[in-house]
mmCIF file of the N, C-alpha and C atoms, coordinates in Angstrom:
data_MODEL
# 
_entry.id   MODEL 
# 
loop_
_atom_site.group_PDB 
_atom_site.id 
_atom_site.type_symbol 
_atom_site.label_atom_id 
_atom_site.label_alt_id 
_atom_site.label_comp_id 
_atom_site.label_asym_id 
_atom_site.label_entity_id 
_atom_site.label_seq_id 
_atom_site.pdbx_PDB_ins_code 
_atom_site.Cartn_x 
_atom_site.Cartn_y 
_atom_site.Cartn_z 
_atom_site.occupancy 
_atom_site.B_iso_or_equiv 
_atom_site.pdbx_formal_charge 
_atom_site.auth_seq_id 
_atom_site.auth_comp_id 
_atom_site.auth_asym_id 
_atom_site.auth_atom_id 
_atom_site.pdbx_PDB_model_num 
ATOM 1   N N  . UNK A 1 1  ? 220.707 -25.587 180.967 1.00 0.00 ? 1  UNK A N  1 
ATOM 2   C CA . UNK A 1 1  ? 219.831 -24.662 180.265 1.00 0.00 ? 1  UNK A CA 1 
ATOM 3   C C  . UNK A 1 1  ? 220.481 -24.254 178.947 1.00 0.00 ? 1  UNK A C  1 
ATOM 4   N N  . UNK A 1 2  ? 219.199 -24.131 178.023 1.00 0.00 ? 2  UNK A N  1 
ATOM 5   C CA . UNK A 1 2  ? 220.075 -23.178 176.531 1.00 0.00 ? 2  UNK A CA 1 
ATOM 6   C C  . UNK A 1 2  ? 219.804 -22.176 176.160 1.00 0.00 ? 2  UNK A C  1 
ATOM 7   N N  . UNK A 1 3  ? 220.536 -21.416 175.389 1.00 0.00 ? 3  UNK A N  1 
ATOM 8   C CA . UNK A 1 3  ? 219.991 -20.616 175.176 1.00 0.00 ? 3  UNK A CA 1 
ATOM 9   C C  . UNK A 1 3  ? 218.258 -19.811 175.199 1.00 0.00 ? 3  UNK A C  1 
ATOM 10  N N  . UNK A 1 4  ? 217.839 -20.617 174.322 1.00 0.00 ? 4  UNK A N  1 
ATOM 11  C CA . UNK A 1 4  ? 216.460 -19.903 174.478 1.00 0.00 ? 4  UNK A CA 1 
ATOM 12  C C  . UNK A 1 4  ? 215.980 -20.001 175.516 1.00 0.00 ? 4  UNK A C  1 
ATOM 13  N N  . UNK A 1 5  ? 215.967 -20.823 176.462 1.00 0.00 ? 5  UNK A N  1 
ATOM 14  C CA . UNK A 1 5  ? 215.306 -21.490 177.700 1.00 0.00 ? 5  UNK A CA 1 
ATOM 15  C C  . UNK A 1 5  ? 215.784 -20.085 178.577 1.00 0.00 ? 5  UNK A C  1 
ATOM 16  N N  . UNK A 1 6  ? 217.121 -19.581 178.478 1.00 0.00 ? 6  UNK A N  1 
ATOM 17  C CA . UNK A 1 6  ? 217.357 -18.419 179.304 1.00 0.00 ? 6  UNK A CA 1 
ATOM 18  C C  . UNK A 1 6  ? 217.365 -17.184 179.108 1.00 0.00 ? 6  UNK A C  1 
ATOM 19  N N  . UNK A 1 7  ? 216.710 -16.926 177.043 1.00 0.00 ? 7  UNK A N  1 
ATOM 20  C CA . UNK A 1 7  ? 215.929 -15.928 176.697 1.00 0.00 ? 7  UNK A CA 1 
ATOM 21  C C  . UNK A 1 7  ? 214.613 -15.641 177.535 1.00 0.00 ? 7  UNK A C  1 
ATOM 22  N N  . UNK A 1 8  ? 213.839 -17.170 177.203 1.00 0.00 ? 8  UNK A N  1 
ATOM 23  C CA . UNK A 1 8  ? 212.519 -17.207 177.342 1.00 0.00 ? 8  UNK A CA 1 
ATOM 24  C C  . UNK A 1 8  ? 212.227 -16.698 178.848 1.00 0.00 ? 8  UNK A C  1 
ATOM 25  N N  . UNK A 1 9  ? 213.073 -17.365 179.570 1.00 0.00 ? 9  UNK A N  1 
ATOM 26  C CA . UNK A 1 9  ? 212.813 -17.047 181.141 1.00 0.00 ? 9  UNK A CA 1 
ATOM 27  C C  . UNK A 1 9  ? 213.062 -15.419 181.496 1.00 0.00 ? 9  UNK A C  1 
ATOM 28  N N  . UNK A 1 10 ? 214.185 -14.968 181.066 1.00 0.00 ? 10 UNK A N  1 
ATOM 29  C CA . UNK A 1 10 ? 214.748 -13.447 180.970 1.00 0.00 ? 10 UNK A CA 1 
ATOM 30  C C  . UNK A 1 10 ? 213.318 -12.148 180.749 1.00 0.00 ? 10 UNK A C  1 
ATOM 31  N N  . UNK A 1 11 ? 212.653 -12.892 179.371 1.00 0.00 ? 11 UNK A N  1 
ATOM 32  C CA . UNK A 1 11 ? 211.300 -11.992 178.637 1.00 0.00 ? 11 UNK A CA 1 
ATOM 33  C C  . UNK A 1 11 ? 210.175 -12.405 179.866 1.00 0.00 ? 11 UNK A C  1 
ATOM 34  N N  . UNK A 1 12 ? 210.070 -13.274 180.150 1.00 0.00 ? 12 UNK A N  1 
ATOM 35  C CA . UNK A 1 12 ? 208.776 -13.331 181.477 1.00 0.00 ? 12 UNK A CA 1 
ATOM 36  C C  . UNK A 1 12 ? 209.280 -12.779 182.923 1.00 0.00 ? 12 UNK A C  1 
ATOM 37  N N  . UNK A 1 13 ? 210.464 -12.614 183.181 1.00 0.00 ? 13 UNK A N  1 
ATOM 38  C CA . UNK A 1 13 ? 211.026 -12.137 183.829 1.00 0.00 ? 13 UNK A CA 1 
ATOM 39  C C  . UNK A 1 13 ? 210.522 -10.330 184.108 1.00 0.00 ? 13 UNK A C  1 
ATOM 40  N N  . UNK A 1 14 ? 211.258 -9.666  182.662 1.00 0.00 ? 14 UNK A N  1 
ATOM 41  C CA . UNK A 1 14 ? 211.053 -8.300  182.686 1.00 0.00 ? 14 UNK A CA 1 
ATOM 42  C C  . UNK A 1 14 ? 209.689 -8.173  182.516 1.00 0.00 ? 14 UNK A C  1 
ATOM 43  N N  . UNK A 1 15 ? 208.793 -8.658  181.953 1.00 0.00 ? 15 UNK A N  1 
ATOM 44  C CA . UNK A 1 15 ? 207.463 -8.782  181.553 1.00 0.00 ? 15 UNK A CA 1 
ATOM 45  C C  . UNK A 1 15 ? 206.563 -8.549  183.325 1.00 0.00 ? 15 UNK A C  1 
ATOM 46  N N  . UNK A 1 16 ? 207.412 -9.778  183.816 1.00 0.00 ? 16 UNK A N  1 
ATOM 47  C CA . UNK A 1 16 ? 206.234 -9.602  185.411 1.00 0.00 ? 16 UNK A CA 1 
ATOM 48  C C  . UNK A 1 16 ? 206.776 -8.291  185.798 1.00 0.00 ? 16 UNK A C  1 
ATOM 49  N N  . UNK A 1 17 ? 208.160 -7.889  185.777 1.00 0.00 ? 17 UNK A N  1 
ATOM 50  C CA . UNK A 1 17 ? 208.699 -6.553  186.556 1.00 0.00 ? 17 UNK A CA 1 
ATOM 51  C C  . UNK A 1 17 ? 208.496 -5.699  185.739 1.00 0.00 ? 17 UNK A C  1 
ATOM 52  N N  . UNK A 1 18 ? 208.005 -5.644  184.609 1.00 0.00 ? 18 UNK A N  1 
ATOM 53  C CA . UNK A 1 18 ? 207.668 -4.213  184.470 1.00 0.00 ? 18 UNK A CA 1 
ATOM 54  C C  . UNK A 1 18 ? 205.965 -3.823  184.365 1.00 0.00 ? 18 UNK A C  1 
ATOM 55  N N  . UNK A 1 19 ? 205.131 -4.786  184.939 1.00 0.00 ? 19 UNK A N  1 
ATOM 56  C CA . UNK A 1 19 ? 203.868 -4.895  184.651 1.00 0.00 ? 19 UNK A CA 1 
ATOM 57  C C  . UNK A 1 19 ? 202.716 -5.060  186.179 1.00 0.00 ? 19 UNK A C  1 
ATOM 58  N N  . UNK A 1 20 ? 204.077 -5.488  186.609 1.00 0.00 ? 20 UNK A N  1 
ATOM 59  C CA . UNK A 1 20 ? 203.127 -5.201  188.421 1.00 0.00 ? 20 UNK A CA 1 
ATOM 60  C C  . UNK A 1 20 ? 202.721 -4.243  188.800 1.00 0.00 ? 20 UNK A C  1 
ATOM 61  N N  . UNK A 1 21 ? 202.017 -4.274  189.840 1.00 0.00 ? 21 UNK A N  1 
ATOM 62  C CA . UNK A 1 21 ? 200.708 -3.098  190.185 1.00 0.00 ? 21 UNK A CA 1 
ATOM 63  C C  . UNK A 1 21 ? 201.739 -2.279  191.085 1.00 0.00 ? 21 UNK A C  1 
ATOM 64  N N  . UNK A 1 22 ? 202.825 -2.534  191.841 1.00 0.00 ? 22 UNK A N  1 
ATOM 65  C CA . UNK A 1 22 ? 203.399 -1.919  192.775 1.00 0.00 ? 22 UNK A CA 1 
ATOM 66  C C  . UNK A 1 22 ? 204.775 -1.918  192.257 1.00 0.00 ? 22 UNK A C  1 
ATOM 67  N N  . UNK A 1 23 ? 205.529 -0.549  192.171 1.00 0.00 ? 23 UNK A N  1 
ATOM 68  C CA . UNK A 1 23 ? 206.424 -0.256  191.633 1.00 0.00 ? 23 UNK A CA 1 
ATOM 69  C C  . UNK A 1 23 ? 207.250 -1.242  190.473 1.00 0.00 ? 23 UNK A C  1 
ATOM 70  N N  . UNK A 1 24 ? 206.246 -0.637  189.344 1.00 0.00 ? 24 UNK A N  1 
ATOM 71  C CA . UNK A 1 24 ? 206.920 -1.104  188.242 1.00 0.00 ? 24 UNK A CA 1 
ATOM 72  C C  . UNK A 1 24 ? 208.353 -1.074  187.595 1.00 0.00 ? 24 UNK A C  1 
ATOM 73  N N  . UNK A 1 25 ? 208.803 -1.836  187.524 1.00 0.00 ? 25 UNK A N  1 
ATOM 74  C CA . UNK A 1 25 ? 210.297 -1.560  186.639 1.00 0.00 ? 25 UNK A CA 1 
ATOM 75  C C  . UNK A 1 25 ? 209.989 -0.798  185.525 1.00 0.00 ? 25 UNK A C  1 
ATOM 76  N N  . UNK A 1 26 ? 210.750 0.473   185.516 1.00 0.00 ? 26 UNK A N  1 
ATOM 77  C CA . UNK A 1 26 ? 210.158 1.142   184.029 1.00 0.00 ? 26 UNK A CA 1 
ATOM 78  C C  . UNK A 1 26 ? 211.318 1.961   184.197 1.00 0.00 ? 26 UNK A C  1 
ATOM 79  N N  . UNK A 1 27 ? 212.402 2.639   182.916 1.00 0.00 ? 27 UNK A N  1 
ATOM 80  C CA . UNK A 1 27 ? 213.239 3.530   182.822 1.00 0.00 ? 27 UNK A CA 1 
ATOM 81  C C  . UNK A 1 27 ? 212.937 5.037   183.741 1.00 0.00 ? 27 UNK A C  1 
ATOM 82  N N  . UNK A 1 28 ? 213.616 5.812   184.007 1.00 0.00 ? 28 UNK A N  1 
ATOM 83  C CA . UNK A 1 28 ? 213.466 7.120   184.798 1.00 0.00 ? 28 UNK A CA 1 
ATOM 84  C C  . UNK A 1 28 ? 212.888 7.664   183.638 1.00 0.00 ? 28 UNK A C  1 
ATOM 85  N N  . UNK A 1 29 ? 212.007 8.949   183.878 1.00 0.00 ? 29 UNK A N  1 
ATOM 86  C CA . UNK A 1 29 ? 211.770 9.751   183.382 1.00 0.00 ? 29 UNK A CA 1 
ATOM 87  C C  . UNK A 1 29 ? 212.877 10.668  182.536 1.00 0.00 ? 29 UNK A C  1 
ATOM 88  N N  . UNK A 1 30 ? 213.739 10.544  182.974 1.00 0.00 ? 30 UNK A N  1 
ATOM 89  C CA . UNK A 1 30 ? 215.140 11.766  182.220 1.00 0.00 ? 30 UNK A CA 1 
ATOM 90  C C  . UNK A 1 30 ? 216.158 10.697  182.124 1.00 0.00 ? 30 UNK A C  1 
ATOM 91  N N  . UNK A 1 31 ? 215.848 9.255   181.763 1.00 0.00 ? 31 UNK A N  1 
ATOM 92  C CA . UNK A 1 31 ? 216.849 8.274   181.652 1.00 0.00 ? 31 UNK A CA 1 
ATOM 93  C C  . UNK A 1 31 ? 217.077 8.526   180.117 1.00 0.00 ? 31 UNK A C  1 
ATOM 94  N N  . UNK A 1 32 ? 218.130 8.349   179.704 1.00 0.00 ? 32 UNK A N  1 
ATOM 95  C CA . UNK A 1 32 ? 218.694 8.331   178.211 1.00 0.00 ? 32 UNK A CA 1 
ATOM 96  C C  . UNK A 1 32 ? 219.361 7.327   178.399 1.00 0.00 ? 32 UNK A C  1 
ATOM 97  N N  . UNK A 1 33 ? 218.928 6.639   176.419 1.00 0.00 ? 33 UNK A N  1 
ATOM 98  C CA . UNK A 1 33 ? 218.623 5.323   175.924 1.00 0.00 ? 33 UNK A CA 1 
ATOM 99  C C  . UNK A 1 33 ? 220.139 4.987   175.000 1.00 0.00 ? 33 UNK A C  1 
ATOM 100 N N  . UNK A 1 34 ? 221.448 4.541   175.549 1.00 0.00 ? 34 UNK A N  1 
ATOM 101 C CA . UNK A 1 34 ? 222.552 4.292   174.547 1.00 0.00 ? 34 UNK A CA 1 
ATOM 102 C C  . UNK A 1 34 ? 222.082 3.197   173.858 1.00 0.00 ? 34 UNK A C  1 
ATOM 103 N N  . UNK A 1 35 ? 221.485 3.077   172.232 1.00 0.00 ? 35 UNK A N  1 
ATOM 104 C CA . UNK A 1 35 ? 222.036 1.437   171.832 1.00 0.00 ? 35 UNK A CA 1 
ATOM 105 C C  . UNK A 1 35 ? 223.458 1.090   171.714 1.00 0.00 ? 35 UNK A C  1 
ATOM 106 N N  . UNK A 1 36 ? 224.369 0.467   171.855 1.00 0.00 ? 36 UNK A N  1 
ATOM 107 C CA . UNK A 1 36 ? 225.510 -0.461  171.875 1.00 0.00 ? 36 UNK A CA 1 
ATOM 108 C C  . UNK A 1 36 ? 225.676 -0.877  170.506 1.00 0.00 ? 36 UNK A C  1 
ATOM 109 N N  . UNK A 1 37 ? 224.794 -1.188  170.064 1.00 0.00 ? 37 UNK A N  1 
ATOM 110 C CA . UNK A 1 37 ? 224.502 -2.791  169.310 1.00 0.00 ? 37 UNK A CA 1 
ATOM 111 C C  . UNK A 1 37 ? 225.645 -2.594  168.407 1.00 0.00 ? 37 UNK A C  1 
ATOM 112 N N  . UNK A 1 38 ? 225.752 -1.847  167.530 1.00 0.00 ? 38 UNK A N  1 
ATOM 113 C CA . UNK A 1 38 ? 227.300 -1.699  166.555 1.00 0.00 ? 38 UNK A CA 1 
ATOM 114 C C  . UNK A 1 38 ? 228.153 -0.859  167.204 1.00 0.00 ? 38 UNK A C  1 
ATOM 115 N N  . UNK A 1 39 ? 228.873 -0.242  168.532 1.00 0.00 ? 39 UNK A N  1 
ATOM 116 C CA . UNK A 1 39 ? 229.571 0.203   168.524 1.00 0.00 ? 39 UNK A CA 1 
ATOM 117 C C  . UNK A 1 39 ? 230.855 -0.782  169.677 1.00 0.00 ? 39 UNK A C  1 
ATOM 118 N N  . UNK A 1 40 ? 231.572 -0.008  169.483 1.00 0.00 ? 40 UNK A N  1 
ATOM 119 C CA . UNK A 1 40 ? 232.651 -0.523  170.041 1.00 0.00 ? 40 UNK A CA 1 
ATOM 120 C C  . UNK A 1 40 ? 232.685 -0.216  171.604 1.00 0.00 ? 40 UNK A C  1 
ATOM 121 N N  . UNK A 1 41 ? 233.124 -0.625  172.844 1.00 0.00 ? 41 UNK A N  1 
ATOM 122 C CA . UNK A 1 41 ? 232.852 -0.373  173.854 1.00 0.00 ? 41 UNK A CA 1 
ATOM 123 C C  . UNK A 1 41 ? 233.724 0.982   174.021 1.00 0.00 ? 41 UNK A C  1 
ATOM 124 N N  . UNK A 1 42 ? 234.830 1.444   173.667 1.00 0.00 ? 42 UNK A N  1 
ATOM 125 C CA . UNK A 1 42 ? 235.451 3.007   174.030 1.00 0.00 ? 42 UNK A CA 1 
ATOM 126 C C  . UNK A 1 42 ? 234.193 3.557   173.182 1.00 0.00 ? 42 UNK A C  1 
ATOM 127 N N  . UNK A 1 43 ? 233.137 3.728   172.201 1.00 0.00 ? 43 UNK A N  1 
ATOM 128 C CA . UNK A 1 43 ? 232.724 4.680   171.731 1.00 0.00 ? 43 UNK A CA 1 
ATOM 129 C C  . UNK A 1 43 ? 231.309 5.073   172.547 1.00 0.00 ? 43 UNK A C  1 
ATOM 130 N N  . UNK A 1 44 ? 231.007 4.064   173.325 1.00 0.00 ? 44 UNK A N  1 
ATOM 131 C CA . UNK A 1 44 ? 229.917 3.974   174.131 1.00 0.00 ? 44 UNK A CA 1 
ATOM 132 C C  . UNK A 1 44 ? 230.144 4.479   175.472 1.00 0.00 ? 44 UNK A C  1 
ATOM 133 N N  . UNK A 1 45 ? 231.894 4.843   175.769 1.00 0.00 ? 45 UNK A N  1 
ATOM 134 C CA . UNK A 1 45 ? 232.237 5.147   177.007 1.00 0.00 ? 45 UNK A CA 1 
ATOM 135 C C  . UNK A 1 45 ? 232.241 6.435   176.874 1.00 0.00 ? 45 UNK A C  1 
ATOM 136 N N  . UNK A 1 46 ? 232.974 6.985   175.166 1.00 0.00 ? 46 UNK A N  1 
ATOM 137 C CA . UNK A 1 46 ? 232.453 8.437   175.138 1.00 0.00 ? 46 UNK A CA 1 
ATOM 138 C C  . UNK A 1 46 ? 231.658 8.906   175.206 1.00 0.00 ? 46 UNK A C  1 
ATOM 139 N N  . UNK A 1 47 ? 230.652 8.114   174.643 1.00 0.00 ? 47 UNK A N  1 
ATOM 140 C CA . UNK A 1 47 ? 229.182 9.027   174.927 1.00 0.00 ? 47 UNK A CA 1 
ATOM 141 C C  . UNK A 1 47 ? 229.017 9.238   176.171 1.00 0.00 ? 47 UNK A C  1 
ATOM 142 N N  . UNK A 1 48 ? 228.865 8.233   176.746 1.00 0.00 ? 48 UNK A N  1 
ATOM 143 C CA . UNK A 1 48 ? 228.357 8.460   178.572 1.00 0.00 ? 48 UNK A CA 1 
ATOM 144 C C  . UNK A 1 48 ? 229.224 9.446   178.855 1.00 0.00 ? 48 UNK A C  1 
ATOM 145 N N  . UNK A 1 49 ? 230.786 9.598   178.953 1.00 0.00 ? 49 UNK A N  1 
ATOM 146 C CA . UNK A 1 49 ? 231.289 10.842  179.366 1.00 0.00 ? 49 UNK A CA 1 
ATOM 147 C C  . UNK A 1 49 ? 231.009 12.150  178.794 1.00 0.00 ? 49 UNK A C  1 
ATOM 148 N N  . UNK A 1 50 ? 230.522 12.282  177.905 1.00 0.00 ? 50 UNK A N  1 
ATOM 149 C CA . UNK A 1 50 ? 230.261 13.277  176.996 1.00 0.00 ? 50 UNK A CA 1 
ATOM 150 C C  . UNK A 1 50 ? 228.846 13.757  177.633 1.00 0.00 ? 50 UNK A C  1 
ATOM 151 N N  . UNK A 1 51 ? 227.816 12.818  177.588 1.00 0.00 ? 51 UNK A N  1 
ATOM 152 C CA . UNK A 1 51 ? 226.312 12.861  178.415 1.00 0.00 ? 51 UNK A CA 1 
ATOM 153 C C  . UNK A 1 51 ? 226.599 13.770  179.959 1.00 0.00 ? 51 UNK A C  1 
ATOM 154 N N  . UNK A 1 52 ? 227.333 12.874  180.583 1.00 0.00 ? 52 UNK A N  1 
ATOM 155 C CA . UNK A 1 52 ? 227.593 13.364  181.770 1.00 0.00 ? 52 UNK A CA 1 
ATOM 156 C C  . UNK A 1 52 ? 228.465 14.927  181.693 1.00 0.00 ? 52 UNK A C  1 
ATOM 157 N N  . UNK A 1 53 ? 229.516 15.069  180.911 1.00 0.00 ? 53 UNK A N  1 
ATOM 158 C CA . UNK A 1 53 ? 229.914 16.364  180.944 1.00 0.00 ? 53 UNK A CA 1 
ATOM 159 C C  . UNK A 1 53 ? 228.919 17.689  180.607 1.00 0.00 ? 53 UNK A C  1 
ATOM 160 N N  . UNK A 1 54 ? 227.714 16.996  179.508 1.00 0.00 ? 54 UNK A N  1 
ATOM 161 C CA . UNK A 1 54 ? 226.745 18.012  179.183 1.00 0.00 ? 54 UNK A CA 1 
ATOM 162 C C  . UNK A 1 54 ? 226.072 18.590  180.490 1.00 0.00 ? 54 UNK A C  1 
ATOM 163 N N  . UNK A 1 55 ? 225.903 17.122  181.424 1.00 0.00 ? 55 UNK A N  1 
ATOM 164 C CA . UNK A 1 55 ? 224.876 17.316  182.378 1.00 0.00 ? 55 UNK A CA 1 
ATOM 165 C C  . UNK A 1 55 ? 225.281 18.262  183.126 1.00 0.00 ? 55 UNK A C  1 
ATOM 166 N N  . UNK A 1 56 ? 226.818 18.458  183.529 1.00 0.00 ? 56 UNK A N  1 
ATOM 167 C CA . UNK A 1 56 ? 227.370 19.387  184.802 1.00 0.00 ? 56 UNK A CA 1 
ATOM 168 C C  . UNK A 1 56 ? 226.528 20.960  184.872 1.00 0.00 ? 56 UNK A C  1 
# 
């Protein structure tokens, strides 16, 4: 398999699970959304600890 072939499959994938009639895959209601995309993995670990310390 290549790449796209295991994009393509991945997007029809979440597509059927989040679109079925019986318990849809869908984020929690009080789920909070980290993007990653430019950070470094310790700065993404602070946040979550930081998230979670707010939560206590």
């Amino acid at each position: 398999m290549d790449y796209d072939e295991v994009l393509a499959d991945l997007r029809r994938r979440d597509e059927a699970d989040s679109s079925r009639d019986t318990a849809p895959l869908r984020p929690a209601d009080d789920a909070v959304h980290i993007d990653s995309t430019s950070h470094y993995i310790e700065e993404v670990i602070d946040q979550i600890c930081s998230l979670a310390r707010e939560a206590r």
